[in-house]
N, C-alpha and C positions, 0 to 999 in steps of 0.2 A: 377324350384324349387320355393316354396313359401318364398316370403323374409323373412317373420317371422320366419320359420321354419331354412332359411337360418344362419339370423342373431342369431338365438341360439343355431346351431350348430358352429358359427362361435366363437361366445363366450365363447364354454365350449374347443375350440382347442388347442393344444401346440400354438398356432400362437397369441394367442389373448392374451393383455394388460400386463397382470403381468408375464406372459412370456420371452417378449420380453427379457429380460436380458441374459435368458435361449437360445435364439436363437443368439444371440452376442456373445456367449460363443462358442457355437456347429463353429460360423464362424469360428474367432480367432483360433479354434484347425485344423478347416478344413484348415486356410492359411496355417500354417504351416505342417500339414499334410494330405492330402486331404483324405487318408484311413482310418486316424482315427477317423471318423462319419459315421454314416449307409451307406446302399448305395443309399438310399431313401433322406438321406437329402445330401449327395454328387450329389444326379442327380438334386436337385434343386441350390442348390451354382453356381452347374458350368454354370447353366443358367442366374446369374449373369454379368452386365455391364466387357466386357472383354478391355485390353490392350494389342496387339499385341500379340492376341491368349490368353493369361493370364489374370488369375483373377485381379483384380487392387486393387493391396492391400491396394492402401487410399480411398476403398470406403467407405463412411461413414454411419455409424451405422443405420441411420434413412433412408437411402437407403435399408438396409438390410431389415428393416422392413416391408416398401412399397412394396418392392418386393414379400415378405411372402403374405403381404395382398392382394395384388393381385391375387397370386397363390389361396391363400383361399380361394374368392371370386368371382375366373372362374372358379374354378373344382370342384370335387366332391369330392377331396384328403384331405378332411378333417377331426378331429375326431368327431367319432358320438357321441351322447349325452350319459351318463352314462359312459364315463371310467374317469378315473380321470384325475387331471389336472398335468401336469408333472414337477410344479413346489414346489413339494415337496422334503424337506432336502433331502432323497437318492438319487433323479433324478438330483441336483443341484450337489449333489459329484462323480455321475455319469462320468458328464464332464471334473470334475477336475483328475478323474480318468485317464482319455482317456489325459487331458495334462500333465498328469505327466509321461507315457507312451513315449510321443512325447521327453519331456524333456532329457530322458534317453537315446532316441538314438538319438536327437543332442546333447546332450552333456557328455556322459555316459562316453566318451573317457576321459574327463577332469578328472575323479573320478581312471581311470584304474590305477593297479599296474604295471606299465611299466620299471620301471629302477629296474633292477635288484642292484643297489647297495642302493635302497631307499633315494637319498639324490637329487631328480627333483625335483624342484619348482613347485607346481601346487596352481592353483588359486581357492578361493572359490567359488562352481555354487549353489547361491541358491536357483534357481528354480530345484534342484532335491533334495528340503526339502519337506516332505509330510506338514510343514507348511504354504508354499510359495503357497498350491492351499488350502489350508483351510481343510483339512488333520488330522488328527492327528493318534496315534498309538492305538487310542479307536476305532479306525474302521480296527482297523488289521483282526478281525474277520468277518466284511462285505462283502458280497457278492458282484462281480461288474460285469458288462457283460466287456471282454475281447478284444471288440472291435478290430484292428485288430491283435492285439498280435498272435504271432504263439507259442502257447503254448501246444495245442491238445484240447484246451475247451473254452467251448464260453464265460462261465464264472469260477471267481475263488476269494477265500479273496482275500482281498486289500494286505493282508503279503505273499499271494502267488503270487502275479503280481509283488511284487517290489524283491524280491527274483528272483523271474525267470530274472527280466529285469536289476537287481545286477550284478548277475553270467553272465550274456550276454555279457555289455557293461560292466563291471568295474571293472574286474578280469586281465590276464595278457592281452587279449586284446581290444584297444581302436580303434575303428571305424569312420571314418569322412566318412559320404554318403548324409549325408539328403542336400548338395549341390546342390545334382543334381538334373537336372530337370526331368529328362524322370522318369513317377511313377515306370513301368516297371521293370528298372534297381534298385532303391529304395526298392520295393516290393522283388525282387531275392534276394539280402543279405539279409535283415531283414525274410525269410524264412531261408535263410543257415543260418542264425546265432540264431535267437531265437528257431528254433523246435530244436536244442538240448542244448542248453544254451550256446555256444561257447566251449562248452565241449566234444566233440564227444568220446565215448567209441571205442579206436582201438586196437587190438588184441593183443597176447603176440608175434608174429612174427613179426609185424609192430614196438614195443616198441623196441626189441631186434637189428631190424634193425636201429631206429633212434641210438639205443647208439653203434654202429658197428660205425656208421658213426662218432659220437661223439669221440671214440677212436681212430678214423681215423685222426681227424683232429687235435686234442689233441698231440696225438704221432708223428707225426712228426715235429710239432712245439718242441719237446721235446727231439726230435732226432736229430736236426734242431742245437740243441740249446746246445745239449751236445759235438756235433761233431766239430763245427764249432763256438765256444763262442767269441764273440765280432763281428762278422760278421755281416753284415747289413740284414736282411732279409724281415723287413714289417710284422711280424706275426700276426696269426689273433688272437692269445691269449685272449680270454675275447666274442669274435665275436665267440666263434667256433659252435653256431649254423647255421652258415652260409653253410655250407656243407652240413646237414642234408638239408638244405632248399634247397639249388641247386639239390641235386640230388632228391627229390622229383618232383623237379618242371620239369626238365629234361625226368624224368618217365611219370607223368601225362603230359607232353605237349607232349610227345610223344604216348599217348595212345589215340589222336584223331588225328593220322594219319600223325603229322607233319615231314617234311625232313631232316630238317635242321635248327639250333639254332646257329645266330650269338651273341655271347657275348662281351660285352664289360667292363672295369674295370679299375682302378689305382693300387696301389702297392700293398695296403692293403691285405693281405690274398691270392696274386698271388700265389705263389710257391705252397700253399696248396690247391688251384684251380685246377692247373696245375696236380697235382699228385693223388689226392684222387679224385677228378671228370671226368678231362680228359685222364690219364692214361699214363702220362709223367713216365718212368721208375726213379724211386727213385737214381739209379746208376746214370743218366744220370745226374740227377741235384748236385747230389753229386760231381763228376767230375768237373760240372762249379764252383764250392765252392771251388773244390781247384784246379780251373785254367785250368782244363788239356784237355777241352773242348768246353770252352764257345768262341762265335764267334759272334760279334757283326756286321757281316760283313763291319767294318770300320767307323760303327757310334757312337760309342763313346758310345752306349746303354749299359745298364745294366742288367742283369738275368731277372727280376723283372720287366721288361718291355716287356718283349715279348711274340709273339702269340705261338698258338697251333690247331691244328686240329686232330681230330679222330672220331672214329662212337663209338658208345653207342648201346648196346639192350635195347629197350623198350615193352611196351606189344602192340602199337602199329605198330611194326615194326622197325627198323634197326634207327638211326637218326643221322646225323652229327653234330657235335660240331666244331664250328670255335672260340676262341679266337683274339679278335684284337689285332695287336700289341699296344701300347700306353705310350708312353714317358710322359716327368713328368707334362704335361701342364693338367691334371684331367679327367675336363669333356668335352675335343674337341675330345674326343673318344664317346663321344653318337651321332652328327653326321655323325661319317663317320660308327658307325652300320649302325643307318638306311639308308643309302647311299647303303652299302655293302646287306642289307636285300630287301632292292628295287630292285635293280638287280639280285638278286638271284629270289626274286617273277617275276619281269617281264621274265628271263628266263623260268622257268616251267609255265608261262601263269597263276598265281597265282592272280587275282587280289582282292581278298577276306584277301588274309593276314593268309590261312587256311594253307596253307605248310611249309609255312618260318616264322619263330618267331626271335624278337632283343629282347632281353635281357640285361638291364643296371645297372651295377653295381656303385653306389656312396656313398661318405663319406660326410657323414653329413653337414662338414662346405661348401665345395664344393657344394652340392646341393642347399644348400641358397643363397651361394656367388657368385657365376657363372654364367653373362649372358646367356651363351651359354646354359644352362640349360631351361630357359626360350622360346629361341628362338627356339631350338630344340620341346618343349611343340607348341608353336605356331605353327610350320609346320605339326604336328602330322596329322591334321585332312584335311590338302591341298589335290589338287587332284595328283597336281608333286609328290610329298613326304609322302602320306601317306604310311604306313607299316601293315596296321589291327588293332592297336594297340602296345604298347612297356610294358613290364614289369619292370616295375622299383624297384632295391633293395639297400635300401640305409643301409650300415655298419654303424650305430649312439653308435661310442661310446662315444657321449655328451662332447668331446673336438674336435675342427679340429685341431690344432700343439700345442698350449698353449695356448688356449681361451675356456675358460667353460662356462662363464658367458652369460646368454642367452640375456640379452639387449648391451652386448658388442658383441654377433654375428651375430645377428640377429632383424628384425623388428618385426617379427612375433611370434606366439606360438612356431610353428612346425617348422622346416627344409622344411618341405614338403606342405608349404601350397602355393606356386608355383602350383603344378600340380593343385589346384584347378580352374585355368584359362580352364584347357580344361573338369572341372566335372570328375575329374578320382577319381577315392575312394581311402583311404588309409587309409592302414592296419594299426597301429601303435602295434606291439607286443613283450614283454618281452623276449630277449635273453636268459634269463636262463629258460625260460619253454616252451622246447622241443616240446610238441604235441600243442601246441598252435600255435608253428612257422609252424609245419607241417599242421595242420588245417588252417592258414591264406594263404601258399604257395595255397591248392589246392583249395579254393575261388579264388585268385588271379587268376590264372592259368584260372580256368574256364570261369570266370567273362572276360577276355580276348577274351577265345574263342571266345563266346559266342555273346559278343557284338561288339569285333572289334576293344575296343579302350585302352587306358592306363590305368595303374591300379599299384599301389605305396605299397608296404611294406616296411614298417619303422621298422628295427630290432633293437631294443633299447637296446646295451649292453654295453661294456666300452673297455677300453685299457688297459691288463693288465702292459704294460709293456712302455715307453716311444713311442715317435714318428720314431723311430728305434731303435734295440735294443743296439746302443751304448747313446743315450739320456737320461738322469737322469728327469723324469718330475715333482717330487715331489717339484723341484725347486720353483715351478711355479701353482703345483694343490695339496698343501697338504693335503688339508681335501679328498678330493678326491683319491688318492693315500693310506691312511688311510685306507679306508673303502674299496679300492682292495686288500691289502694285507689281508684282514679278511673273504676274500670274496672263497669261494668254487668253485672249475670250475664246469664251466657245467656238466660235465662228471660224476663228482664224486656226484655232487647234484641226479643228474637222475640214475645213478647207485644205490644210496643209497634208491632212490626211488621203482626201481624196485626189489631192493632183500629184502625191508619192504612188496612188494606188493607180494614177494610168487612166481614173472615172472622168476629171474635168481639166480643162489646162489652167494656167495662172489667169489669162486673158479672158475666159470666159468666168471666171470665179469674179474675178474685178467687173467684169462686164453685168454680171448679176447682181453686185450695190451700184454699180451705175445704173441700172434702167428701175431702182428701186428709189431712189432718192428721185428719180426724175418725174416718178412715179407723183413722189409726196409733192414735190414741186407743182405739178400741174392740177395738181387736187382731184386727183383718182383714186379710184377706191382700189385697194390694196389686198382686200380679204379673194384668194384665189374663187372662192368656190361661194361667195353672196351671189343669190339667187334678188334679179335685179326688179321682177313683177311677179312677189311671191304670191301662193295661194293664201288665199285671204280663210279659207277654212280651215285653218292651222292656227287661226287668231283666235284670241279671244275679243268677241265681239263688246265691246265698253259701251257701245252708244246708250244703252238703256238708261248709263249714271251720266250721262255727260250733260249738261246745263240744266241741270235744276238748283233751285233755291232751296238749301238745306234746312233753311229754319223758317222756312213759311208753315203757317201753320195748317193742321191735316183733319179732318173728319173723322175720329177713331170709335163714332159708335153701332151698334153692334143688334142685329135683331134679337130679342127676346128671345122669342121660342125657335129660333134657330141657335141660338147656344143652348137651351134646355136640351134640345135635338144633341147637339155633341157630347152636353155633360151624363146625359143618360147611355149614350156608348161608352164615354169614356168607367160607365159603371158598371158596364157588361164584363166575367171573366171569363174564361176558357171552364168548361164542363170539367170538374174534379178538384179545381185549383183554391188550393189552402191556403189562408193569409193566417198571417202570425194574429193574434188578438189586438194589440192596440193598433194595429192596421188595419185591422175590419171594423175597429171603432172608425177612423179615420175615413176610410169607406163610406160607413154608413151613415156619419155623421154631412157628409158632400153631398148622399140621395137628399137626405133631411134640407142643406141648402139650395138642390136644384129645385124642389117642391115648395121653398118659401117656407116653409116650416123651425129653418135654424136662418142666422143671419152668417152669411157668407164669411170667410176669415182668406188670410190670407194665401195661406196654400191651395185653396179653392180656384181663387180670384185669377193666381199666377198659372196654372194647370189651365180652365178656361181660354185664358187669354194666350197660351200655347195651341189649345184647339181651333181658336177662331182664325190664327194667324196658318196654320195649315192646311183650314177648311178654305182659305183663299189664296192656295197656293204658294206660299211661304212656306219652304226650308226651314228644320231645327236641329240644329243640333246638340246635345247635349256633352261639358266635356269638363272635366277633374274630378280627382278624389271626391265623393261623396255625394256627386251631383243629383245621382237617380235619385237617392230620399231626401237630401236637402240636409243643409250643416244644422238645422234643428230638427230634423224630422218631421218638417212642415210638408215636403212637398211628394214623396212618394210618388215620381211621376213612371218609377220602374218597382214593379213588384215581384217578390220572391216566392214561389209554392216553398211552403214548408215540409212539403214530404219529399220532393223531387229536385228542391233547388232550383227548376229551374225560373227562368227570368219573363217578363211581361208587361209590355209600355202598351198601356193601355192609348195612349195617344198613337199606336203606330194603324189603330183603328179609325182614324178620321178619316185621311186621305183617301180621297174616292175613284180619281180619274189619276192617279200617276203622275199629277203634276206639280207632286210635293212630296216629302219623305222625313220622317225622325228620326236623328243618328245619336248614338250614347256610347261612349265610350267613358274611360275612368282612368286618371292619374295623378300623382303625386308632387310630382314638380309640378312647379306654378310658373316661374320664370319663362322655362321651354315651353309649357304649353299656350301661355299667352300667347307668345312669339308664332307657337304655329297655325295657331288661331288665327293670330291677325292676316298669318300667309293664304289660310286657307279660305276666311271670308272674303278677300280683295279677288277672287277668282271664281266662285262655287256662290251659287245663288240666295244663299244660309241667308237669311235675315235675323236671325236672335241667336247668340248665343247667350247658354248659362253656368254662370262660373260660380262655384260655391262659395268663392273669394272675394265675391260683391256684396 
């Protein structure tokens, strides 16, 4: 190309001099959102100076530039002479357009109506003032291209983008995604959420069913409460969209094909878990109320803490529901799920996380307050301990026992801004609007599927009534207290709504807590969709532990030259494979005691007694920091090539017919791993585990 011709096409370019501000701009929006710029000036950015894979977001301006000049300057991707220069007032609000867009969905959640009793503290964001980008309401009428908005149109006015992107992000629910890194996952919500404004139109059977469920959990908190006054119960009073949401989630996670749903939870809302979702006979719980039944088998436990199992019809097929049990210590029940769901996945050969779903239920103060919260997040993504993903549902009714004040419970905004450590999304949605909670459930749900990993709904509602129903809280939260006494239940909000909308009449809304109540009266089972002669191949089969005498004593010895036989595989290595020196000591000091030559020690002993218990079909698994050598470097039951790195359990060499296996994993928390331990041995056939902590 001829320079002069070059250089004067190079001059009339977006790229050239008085621009430059215009392409700092296009950056700036691309850091923060990389899809919202063309995809033309997205495939040059990311040709941009990278940082471990990543754009480097302190590169500076005058780099940005150079690089443009460059691009301009070797290709042909320039603009030709005669179109104008793009740095005219529209093209300049263009941009401001596309950040005002971004602004909305990181921070749209801060703007959302989320407490249903209106009295959360939110902070003022004012980068989602159409002032804060040079804006004003004289350009409502302006056309703007749409950039990647999912709206159905490439363009639309400035009053029709901030509207769409309003009702989205800043209605009953608030979104935290733009965290994550992967665009992909980014891209998927912000399609499920903005192509219908977070408002999905769902049918008059769907409506009818959420407030069935409404009435379901309404009444017998109310039945609960007439029957049994002054009795302790945990009710979910205030929360009771909680049920609609579970049994949603329930339906759709079973309609791609899953088997089984371990649940986990604290008190909060048990009883009515128990009854309207898993199909606990209403008689039966009645009777533990008044004594004539209940059996803690000697633990001292309480109604309110105990598990449950049964099968559920879904449209995918048949699916088990297991309740954990879980005493009053919170969240050291979301350990021993995924423990309990691990095992369950490695029995059907599941290693996707596609059959077996955990499911966590948490309270608010709990979920900030609680190590083990944390540490549980932290193993999520291990190779020991992953599950596919966890569904996390936290009951927020904005006190945890007498604490409201959010810089007295917390560091942060949210309860939930924890799961941010592993990039999980969360939902944050308004308690009292029903098709909102069901629209976030079935994102969440999917979103799970989909991708494998954790995914947080924050159910923002209150507590009607104290920290059990013998607790006066007004003591302690009076303004708060206040404005629940004024406050409408769910039930009667959403009823009132559906018989303005023309869906039910008054007579049939009444007529559905009459045949609900008559329901509990006659001691019928209340769970719509309890599968009444479930299949019994969805169980776990217990009979093998059930009556034996645990401390009789057992015959534990051992043929001779049938453990020589093992210790001598176990002293066999792989063709090439390197041991560090005082491991080859360690080695070959073990030949020396299977020969009788040295006298056996105890890293020996314990190694051995690993082989024999796999050589007859016993399960082991190995699990925490340090386990494979041992917290003294006695036990080396995993070894390292030192040229290659790689790893090698000599023990995975015993097992002959497949009717036993050795598992090693390695971590650092002790608390969580316990916990998932004890979940995953009460299920998975593991007879030894070893803790370095013993």
């Amino acid at each position: 190309m001829d320079d002069g011709l070059m250089n004067r096409q190079w001059r009339s370019s977006h790229l050239f001099g008085g621009n430059a501000h215009y392409v700092e701009e296009l950056f700036e929006s691309y850091l923060l959102d990389p899809n919202s710029v063309s995809e033309e000036w997205r495939e040059n950015f990311d040709k941009l100076p990278k940082v471990n894979g990543n754009i480097n977001q302190d590169v500076p301006h005058s780099t940005v530039r150079e690089h443009f000049l460059y691009l301009a300057k070797n290709s042909n991707r320039v603009q030709p002479i005669g179109i104008s220069s793009v740095t005219t007032e529209h093209e300049k609000k263009q941009v401001k357009v596309l950040q005002l867009i971004t602004a909305y969905r990181v921070r749209g959640h801060q703007r959302a109506a989320l407490d249903p009793l209106g009295i959360m503290a939110r902070e003022e964001v004012p980068d989602m003032e159409l002032s804060h980008h040079g804006l004003s309401l004289a350009d409502d009428e302006t056309t703007f291209n749409t950039g990647s908005l999912f709206i159905g149109r490439e363009e639309a006015s400035l009053g029709e983008i901030v509207s769409a992107m309003q009702r989205t992000y800043c209605t009953s629910i608030g979104v935290e995604y733009m965290h994550i890194v992967d665009t992909a996952e980014k891209r998927w919500i912000q399609q499920r959420m903005e192509s219908v404004r977070s408002h999905p139109e769902y049918s008059d059977n769907v409506k009818i069913h959420i407030l069935e469920r409404l009435t379901a959990a309404e009444g017998l908190e109310k039945s609960l409460a007439s029957k049994y006054p002054g009795y302790k119960r945990f009710g979910l009073e205030g929360a009771d969209c909680l049920i609609p949401l579970i049994d949603e989630m329930i339906q759709r996670v079973g309609g791609y094909e899953v088997k089984e749903i371990v649940i986990g939870m604290a008190h909060r809302g048990r009883l009515n878990l128990l009854v309207n979702i898993l199909g606990k006979n209403p008689s039966d719980l009645f009777e533990e109320f008044e004594g004539k039944s209940f059996s803690a088998s000697g633990s001292g436990d309480v109604k309110y803490h105990q598990g449950f199992s049964s099968n559920v019809t879904t449209p995918g097929g048949e699916v088990h529901l297991a309740l954990a049990f879980n005493p009053s210590h919170l969240e050291i029940v979301g350990p021993v799920v995924e423990g309990s769901v691990r095992a369950r996945q490695d029995r059907r050969d599941d290693g996707e996380g596609a059959l077996v779903v955990p499911v966590i239920l948490h309270g608010d103060a709990a979920f900030a307050g609680q190590g083990v919260v944390m540490e549980t997040f932290q193993m999520s993504q291990t190779r020991g301990f992953r599950t596919g993903g966890t569904i996390h549902i936290i009951i927020n009714n904005q006190v945890g026992f007498t604490t409201s004040r959010q810089d007295d419970a917390r560091s942060t905004e949210y309860c939930t801004d924890v799961a941010k450590m592993v990039q999980a999304p969360i939902f944050h949605v308004n308690g009292d609007d029903p098709e909102a909670v069901i629209f976030v459930t079935q994102m969440a749900v999917d979103f799970r599927m989909q991708y494998k990993k954790d995914v947080v709904i924050d159910l923002i509602c209150y507590r009607r009534l104290g920290h059990n129903e013998t607790d006066e809280p007004s003591g302690t939260q009076p303004l708060m207290y206040q404005a629940i006494k004024e406050q409408q239940t769910v039930r009667k909000l959403y009823s009132d709504r559906l018989a303005a909308e023309g869906v039910l009449s008054d007579q049939q809304i009444a007529d559905m807590m009459n045949e609900f109540r008559k329901a509990l009266d006659d001691g019928e089972h209340v769970a719509k969709s309890l599968v009444r002669e479930p299949n019994e191949e969805l169980f776990v089969d217990w009979s093998p532990f059930i009556g034996h005498d645990w401390i009789s004593s057992a015959n534990t010895k051992f043929d001779l030259k049938r453990l020589q036989e093992l210790a001598h595989r176990l002293d066999s290595l792989p063709d090439g494979f390197v041991l560090q020196r005082q491991v080859a000591k360690i080695m070959e000091d073990r030949r020396k005691m299977t020969a009788g030559a040295l006298s056996i020690n105890w890293g020996y002993a314990e190694i051995a007694a690993y082989a024999s218990m796999l050589s007859e079909g016993h399960s082991i698994r190995f699990t925490g920091q340090d386990c494979g050598r041992g917290t003294f470097s006695h036990r080396y039951a995993v070894l390292h090539n030192q040229k290659t790195g790689e790893a090698y359990m000599p023990l995975s060499a015993i097992p002959e017919d497949g009717t036993s296996m050795v598992m090693y994993d390695s971590l650092l928390s002790e608390e969580a791993v316990l916990a998932f331990e004890y979940g995953y041995a009460t299920i998975s056939k593991i007879t030894k585990l070893c803790f370095p902590y013993h």
